[in-house]
N, C-alpha and C positions, 0 to 999 in steps of 0.2 A: 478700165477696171482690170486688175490682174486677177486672171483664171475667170475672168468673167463667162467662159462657155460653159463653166460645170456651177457657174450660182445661176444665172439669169439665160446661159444658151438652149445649148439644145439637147443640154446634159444634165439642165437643171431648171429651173421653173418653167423654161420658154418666154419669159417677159419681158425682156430684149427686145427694146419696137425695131432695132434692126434686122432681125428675121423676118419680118414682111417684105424684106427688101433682096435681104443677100440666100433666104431659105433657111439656109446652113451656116452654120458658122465658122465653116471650112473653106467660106467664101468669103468670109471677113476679113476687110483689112486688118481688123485687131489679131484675130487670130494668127493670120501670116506675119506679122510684124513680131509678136510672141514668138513663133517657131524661127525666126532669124536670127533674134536677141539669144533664143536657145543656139543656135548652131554657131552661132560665131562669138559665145562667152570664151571668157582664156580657160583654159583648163585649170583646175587646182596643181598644185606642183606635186602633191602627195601622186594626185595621179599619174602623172609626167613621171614622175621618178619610178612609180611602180613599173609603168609600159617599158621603159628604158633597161632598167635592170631586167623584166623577162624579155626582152625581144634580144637583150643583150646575150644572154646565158646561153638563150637558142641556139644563134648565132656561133658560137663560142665554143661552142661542148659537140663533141663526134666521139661514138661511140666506137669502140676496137674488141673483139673478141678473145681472148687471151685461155688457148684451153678451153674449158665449156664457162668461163666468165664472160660477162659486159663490163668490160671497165669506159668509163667516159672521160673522157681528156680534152681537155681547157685548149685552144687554139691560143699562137702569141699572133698578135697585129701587128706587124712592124710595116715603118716606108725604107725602102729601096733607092738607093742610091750609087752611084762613081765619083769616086776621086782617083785622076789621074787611071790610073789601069786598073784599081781595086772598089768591089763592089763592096756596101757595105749595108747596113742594117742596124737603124735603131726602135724602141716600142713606138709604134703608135699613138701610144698616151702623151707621150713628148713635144711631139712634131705639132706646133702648133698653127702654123702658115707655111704656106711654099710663095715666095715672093722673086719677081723680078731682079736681075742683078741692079742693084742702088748704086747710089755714089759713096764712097766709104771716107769719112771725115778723119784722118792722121791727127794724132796727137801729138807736139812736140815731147820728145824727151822721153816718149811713152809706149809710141807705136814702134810695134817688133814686126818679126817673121811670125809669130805666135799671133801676136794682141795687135790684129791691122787698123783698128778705129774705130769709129762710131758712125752708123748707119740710123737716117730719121726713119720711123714704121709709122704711118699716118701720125706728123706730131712728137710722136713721141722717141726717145735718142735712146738706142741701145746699142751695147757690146756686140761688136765683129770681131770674131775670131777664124783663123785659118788651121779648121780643125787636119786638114793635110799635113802643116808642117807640123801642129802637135803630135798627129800619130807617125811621125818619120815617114810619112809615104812620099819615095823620091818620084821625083817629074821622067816618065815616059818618054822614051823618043819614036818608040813604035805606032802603030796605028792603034787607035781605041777600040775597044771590045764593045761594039755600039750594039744595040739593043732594040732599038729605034733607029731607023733608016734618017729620021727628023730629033735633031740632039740640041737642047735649048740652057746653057747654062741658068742654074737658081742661084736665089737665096734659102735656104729652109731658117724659120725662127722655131727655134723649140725653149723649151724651161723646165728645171729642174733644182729642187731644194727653192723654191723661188726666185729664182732667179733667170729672166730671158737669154737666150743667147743666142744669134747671129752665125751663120756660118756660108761661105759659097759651095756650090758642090759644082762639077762637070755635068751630071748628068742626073735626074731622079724618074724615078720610075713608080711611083703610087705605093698604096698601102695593098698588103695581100696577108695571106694568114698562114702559118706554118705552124706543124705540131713539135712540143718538147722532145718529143721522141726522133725526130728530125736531125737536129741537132748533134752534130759530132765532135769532139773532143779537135782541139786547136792542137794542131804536129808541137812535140817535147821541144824541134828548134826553137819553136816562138816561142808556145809557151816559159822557157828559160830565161825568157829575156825581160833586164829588170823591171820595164816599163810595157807591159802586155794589156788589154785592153779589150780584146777579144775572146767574150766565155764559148762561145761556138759557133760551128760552122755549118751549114748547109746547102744546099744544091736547088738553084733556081735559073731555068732558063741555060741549062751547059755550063752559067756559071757557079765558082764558089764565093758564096755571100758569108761574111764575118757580121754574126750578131754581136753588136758591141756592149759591154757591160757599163751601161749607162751612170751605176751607182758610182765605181771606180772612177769613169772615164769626166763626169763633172766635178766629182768632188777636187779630183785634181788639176783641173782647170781653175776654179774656184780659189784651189790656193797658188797657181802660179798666175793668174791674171789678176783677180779680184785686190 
């Protein structure tokens, strides 16, 4: 009987013949059985989504004192990565897998320096691209700027405007959090340069990391691959 301790237990008549047995009804199978169905129900999603959004915010927001002001400032989450000698940085929100180097499937007639092929993700075939040669970052002949004493080439899969995309990197180094304020203006050389891709720059680890502008940086993927 459900809520049977507060009609018939020990919270309500008493007329439960299994209280001659168990005393309490805190001894009861039934009881315990109740409070398991209670602890391991799935959440409502309302709830999930409320926890998510404040623990997110939490997380997110760092206060800076500006003059006798609090101002609070939004953290960005990006993941860390190498290509060839350049570090780089795209949102967190994107990065959706860091996966093992795959076997990358050549399309005749199709497969470029750009657009290397197709890679299966459990099943399913997506777009590999060599975002190296799309942002012109020439091939190094110096030693690498390691980071990690232990360097494991990936895959990272991220998506953007709906669409998945494929990419190998040399080296990735997780997600960490940096303030907009952070952020420094990309030197007038590059910046000049017709095809530029990097909204700013900041300092992690001795190196300078290039936050990439995600929005620019697929749309034009998009229309020279897609």
């Amino acid at each position: 009987m459900l809520n049977c301790w507060n009609q018939i237990g020990i919270t309500g008549d008493r007329s439960c013949p299994e209280l001659k047995t168990h005393i309490h009804c805190q001894n009861c199978p039934v009881y315990s059985w109740a409070g398991r169905s209670l602890l391991e129900r799935e959440a409502p999603q309302e709830y999930i989504d409320e926890w998510t959004n404040l623990l997110s915010k939490e997380k997110s927001e760092k206060s800076l004192e500006v003059g006798h002001q609090i101002v609070s400032i939004k953290t960005i989450t990006v993941g860390i990565f190498r290509l060839q000698q350049e570090w780089l940085a795209l949102s967190a929100q994107l990065i959706k897998e860091v996966m093992p180097i795959s076997t990358i499937h050549t399309l005749p007639h199709r497969s470029n320096n750009i657009f290397l092929g197709l890679v299966s993700l459990r099943g399913e075939v997506q777009i590999c691209i060599s975002l190296k040669e799309f942002l012109g970052i020439e091939t190094a002949d110096g030693d690498r700027q390691k980071i990690s004493p232990v360097i494991y080439e990936r895959m990272v899969v991220v998506e953007k405007f709906g669409n998945p995309w494929v990419f190998p990197v040399d080296e990735i180094c997780g997600m960490h959090r940096i303030h907009p304020m952070e952020l420094t203006n990309v030197p007038a050389t590059l910046s000049k340069m017709p095809e530029n891709y990097t909204q700013g720059l900041f300092n992690w680890k001795n190196q300078k990391v290039g936050y990439l502008d995600d929005e620019l940086l697929f749309y034009a993927l998009s229309k020279k691959v897609l």
